[in-house]
C-alpha positions as CSV (number, residue, x, y, z in Angstrom):
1,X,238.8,102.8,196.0
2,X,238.8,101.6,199.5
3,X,241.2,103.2,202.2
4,X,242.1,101.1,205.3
5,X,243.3,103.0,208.6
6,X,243.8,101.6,212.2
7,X,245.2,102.2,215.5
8,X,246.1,100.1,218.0
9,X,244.8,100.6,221.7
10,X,247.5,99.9,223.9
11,X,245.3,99.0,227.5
12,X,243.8,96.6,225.8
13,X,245.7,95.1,223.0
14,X,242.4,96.0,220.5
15,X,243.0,97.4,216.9
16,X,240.4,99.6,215.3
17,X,240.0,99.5,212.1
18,X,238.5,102.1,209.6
19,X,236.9,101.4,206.3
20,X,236.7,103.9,203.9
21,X,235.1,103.4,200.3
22,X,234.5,105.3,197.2
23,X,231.3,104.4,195.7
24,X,232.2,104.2,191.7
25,X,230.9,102.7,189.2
26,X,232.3,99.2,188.9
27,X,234.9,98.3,186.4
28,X,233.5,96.1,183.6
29,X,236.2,93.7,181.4
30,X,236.1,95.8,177.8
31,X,237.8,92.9,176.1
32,X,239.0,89.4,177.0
33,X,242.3,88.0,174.7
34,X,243.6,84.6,174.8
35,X,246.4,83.7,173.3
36,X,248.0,80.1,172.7
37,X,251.4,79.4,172.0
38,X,252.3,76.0,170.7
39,X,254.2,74.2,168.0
40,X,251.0,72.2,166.7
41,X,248.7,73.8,164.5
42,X,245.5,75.2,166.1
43,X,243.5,71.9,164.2
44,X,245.8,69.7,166.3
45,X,245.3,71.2,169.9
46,X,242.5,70.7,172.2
47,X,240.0,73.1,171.8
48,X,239.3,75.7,174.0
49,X,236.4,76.0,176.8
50,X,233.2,78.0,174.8
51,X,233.1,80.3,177.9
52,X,235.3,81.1,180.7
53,X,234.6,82.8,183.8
54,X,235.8,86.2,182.9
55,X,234.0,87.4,179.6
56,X,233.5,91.1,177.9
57,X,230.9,92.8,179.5
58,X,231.4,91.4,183.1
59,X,232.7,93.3,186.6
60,X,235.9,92.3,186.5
61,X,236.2,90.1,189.8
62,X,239.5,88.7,190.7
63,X,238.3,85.5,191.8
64,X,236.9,85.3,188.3
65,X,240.6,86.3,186.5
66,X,242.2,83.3,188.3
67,X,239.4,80.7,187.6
68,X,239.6,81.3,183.8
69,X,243.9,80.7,184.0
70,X,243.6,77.6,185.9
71,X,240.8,76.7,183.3
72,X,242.7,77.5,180.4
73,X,245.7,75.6,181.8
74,X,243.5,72.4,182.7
75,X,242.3,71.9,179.4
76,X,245.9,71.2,178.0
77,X,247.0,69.3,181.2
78,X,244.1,66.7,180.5
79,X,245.4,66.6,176.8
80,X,249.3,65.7,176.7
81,X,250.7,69.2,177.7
82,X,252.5,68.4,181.0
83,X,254.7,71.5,181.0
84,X,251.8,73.9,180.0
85,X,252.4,77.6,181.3
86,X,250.0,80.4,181.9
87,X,250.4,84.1,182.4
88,X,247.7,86.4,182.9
89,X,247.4,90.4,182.8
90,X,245.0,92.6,183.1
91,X,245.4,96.3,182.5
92,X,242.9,98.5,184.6
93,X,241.4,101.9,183.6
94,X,239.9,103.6,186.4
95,X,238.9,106.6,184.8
96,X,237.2,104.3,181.8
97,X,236.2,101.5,184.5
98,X,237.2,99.5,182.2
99,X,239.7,96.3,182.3
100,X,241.4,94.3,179.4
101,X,242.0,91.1,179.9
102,X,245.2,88.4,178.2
103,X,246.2,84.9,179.1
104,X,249.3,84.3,177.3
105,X,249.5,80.3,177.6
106,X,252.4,78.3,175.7
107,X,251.4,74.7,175.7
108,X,255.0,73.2,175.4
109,X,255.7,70.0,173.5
110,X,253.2,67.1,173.4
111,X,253.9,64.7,176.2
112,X,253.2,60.8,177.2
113,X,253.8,59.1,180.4
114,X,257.6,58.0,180.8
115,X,258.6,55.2,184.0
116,X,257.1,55.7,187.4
117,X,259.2,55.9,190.5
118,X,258.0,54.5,193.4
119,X,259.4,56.4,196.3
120,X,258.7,56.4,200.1
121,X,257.4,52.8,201.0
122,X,259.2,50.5,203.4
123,X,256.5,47.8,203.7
124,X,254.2,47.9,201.6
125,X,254.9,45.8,198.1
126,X,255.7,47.9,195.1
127,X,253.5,46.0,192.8
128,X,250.1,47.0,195.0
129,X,251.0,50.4,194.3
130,X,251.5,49.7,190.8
131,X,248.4,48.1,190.3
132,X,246.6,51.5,191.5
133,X,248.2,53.3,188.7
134,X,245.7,55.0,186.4
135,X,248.1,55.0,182.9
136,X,250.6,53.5,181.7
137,X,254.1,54.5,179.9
138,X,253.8,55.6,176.5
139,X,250.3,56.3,176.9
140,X,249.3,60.3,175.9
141,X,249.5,62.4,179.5
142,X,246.8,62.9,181.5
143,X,246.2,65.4,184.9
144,X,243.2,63.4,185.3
145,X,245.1,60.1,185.1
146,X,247.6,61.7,187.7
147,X,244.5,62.9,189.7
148,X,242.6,59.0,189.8
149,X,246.5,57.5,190.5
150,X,246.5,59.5,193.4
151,X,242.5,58.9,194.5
152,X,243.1,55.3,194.1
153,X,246.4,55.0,196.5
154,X,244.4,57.2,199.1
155,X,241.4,55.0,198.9
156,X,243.8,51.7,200.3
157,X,244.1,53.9,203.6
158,X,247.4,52.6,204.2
159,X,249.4,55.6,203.8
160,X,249.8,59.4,205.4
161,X,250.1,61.1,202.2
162,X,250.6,60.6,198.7
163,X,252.0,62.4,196.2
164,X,251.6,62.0,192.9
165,X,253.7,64.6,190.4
166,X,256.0,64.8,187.1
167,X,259.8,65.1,187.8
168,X,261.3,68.2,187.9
Protein backbone atom coordinates (compact mmCIF):
# COMPACT_ATOMS: atom_id res chain seq x y z
CA UNK A 1 0.00 0.00 0.00
CA UNK A 2 1.55 3.19 -0.78
CA UNK A 3 0.24 6.58 0.86
CA UNK A 4 1.01 9.92 -0.99
CA UNK A 5 1.02 13.30 1.10
CA UNK A 6 2.20 16.84 0.05
CA UNK A 7 2.26 20.35 0.86
CA UNK A 8 2.69 23.14 -1.08
CA UNK A 9 5.37 25.91 0.03
CA UNK A 10 3.91 29.10 -0.70
CA UNK A 11 7.48 31.45 -0.99
CA UNK A 12 8.40 29.44 -3.39
CA UNK A 13 5.77 27.81 -5.39
CA UNK A 14 7.67 24.08 -4.49
CA UNK A 15 5.41 21.05 -3.52
CA UNK A 16 6.84 18.27 -1.28
CA UNK A 17 5.87 15.23 -1.67
CA UNK A 18 5.90 12.19 0.86
CA UNK A 19 6.09 8.63 -0.10
CA UNK A 20 4.93 6.16 2.18
CA UNK A 21 4.94 2.30 1.43
CA UNK A 22 4.02 -0.89 3.02
CA UNK A 23 6.38 -3.46 2.30
CA UNK A 24 4.02 -6.75 1.61
CA UNK A 25 4.35 -9.46 -0.05
CA UNK A 26 3.45 -9.03 -3.70
CA UNK A 27 0.17 -10.10 -5.09
CA UNK A 28 0.62 -13.16 -7.44
CA UNK A 29 -2.45 -13.86 -10.28
CA UNK A 30 -4.05 -17.22 -8.58
CA UNK A 31 -5.89 -17.94 -11.81
CA UNK A 32 -6.15 -16.35 -15.30
CA UNK A 33 -9.89 -17.00 -17.29
CA UNK A 34 -10.57 -16.22 -20.76
CA UNK A 35 -13.57 -16.37 -22.14
CA UNK A 36 -14.75 -16.02 -25.89
CA UNK A 37 -18.02 -15.19 -26.99
CA UNK A 38 -18.90 -15.85 -30.60
CA UNK A 39 -21.42 -17.34 -32.85
CA UNK A 40 -18.80 -19.77 -34.70
CA UNK A 41 -17.89 -22.81 -33.05
CA UNK A 42 -14.48 -22.75 -31.25
CA UNK A 43 -12.98 -25.12 -34.49
CA UNK A 44 -13.96 -22.10 -36.65
CA UNK A 45 -12.27 -19.16 -34.76
CA UNK A 46 -8.74 -18.24 -34.67
CA UNK A 47 -6.96 -19.83 -32.10
CA UNK A 48 -5.79 -18.24 -29.29
CA UNK A 49 -2.01 -16.90 -28.29
CA UNK A 50 -0.26 -20.18 -26.31
CA UNK A 51 0.77 -17.54 -23.69
CA UNK A 52 -0.10 -14.14 -22.76
CA UNK A 53 1.55 -11.68 -20.66
CA UNK A 54 -0.35 -12.20 -17.56
CA UNK A 55 -0.25 -16.05 -16.49
CA UNK A 56 -1.05 -17.94 -13.02
CA UNK A 57 1.74 -17.67 -10.90
CA UNK A 58 2.96 -14.22 -11.93
CA UNK A 59 2.95 -10.61 -9.78
CA UNK A 60 0.12 -9.28 -11.17
CA UNK A 61 1.46 -6.04 -12.96
CA UNK A 62 -0.96 -3.76 -14.64
CA UNK A 63 1.08 -3.07 -17.55
CA UNK A 64 0.88 -6.82 -17.97
CA UNK A 65 -3.27 -6.94 -17.55
CA UNK A 66 -3.55 -4.49 -20.42
CA UNK A 67 -0.98 -6.10 -22.82
CA UNK A 68 -2.84 -9.53 -22.71
CA UNK A 69 -6.47 -7.51 -23.68
CA UNK A 70 -5.07 -5.76 -26.47
CA UNK A 71 -3.48 -9.17 -27.35
CA UNK A 72 -6.51 -11.13 -27.13
CA UNK A 73 -8.36 -8.50 -29.18
CA UNK A 74 -5.52 -8.45 -32.00
CA UNK A 75 -5.73 -11.87 -32.69
CA UNK A 76 -9.45 -11.63 -33.95
CA UNK A 77 -8.86 -8.11 -35.54
CA UNK A 78 -6.23 -9.86 -37.90
CA UNK A 79 -8.87 -12.63 -38.57
CA UNK A 80 -12.28 -11.09 -39.89
CA UNK A 81 -13.67 -9.74 -36.44
CA UNK A 82 -13.84 -5.98 -37.09
CA UNK A 83 -16.18 -5.21 -34.15
CA UNK A 84 -14.29 -7.46 -31.62
CA UNK A 85 -14.82 -6.21 -27.85
CA UNK A 86 -12.87 -6.82 -24.79
CA UNK A 87 -13.46 -6.43 -21.11
CA UNK A 88 -11.15 -7.30 -18.55
CA UNK A 89 -11.47 -7.67 -14.52
CA UNK A 90 -9.47 -8.59 -12.13
CA UNK A 91 -10.62 -9.16 -8.57
CA UNK A 92 -7.76 -8.38 -5.90
CA UNK A 93 -7.32 -10.10 -2.51
CA UNK A 94 -5.04 -8.27 -0.38
CA UNK A 95 -5.23 -10.39 2.48
CA UNK A 96 -4.57 -13.69 0.13
CA UNK A 97 -2.22 -11.42 -2.28
CA UNK A 98 -3.76 -13.07 -4.59
CA UNK A 99 -5.60 -11.73 -8.03
CA UNK A 100 -7.99 -13.48 -10.47
CA UNK A 101 -7.91 -12.61 -13.60
CA UNK A 102 -11.11 -12.64 -16.82
CA UNK A 103 -11.18 -11.24 -20.28
CA UNK A 104 -14.61 -11.59 -21.39
CA UNK A 105 -14.07 -10.93 -25.32
CA UNK A 106 -17.25 -11.37 -27.85
CA UNK A 107 -15.84 -11.58 -31.30
CA UNK A 108 -18.97 -10.22 -33.15
CA UNK A 109 -19.99 -11.55 -36.55
CA UNK A 110 -17.38 -12.42 -39.20
CA UNK A 111 -16.54 -9.48 -41.35
CA UNK A 112 -14.95 -8.66 -45.01
CA UNK A 113 -13.96 -5.44 -46.39
CA UNK A 114 -17.08 -3.45 -47.83
CA UNK A 115 -16.29 0.01 -50.39
CA UNK A 116 -13.63 2.50 -49.36
CA UNK A 117 -14.31 6.16 -49.07
CA UNK A 118 -11.85 8.36 -49.98
CA UNK A 119 -12.19 11.48 -47.99
CA UNK A 120 -10.01 14.63 -47.44
CA UNK A 121 -7.92 15.13 -50.76
CA UNK A 122 -8.29 18.13 -53.01
CA UNK A 123 -5.34 17.46 -55.31
CA UNK A 124 -4.18 14.62 -55.22
CA UNK A 125 -5.88 11.81 -57.79
CA UNK A 126 -8.11 9.31 -56.14
CA UNK A 127 -6.80 6.44 -57.97
CA UNK A 128 -3.03 6.94 -56.40
CA UNK A 129 -4.52 6.51 -53.24
CA UNK A 130 -6.38 3.59 -54.37
CA UNK A 131 -3.56 1.89 -55.68
CA UNK A 132 -1.91 2.01 -51.97
CA UNK A 133 -4.76 0.06 -50.69
CA UNK A 134 -3.61 -3.11 -49.03
CA UNK A 135 -7.22 -5.33 -49.60
CA UNK A 136 -9.77 -5.23 -51.53
CA UNK A 137 -13.83 -5.47 -51.05
CA UNK A 138 -15.04 -8.74 -50.31
CA UNK A 139 -11.85 -9.90 -49.18
CA UNK A 140 -11.93 -11.48 -45.27
CA UNK A 141 -10.86 -8.22 -42.78
CA UNK A 142 -7.67 -7.57 -41.84
CA UNK A 143 -6.11 -4.91 -38.99
CA UNK A 144 -3.00 -5.63 -40.62
CA UNK A 145 -4.31 -4.90 -44.05
CA UNK A 146 -5.75 -1.55 -42.45
CA UNK A 147 -2.23 -1.09 -40.70
CA UNK A 148 -0.01 -1.59 -44.38
CA UNK A 149 -2.98 0.78 -46.15
CA UNK A 150 -2.11 3.30 -43.86
CA UNK A 151 1.99 2.64 -43.93
CA UNK A 152 1.82 2.75 -47.61
CA UNK A 153 -0.12 6.33 -48.00
CA UNK A 154 2.38 7.69 -45.37
CA UNK A 155 5.33 6.40 -47.27
CA UNK A 156 4.21 8.85 -50.62
CA UNK A 157 4.93 11.81 -48.06
CA UNK A 158 2.39 13.85 -49.68
CA UNK A 159 0.09 14.17 -46.92
CA UNK A 160 -0.21 15.52 -42.99
CA UNK A 161 -2.02 12.66 -41.73
CA UNK A 162 -3.80 9.73 -42.60
CA UNK A 163 -6.39 7.95 -41.31
CA UNK A 164 -7.28 4.81 -41.98
CA UNK A 165 -10.50 3.27 -39.92
CA UNK A 166 -14.02 1.21 -40.34
CA UNK A 167 -17.14 3.46 -40.32
CA UNK A 168 -18.95 4.00 -37.38
Amino acid sequence: ETQENHAHDETNSRISISIHIDEGPPVVIGAVDVKVMSELAESQRPALPDSLPVATGDVFREAAYLEAEQRLREVFLRNGFAHVDSTRRAEIDLEERRAQVEYSVPTGPPTVFGATAIRGTTSVESILIEREIAYRSGEIFSSEKVAATRAKLLALDLFGSVRVAPEP
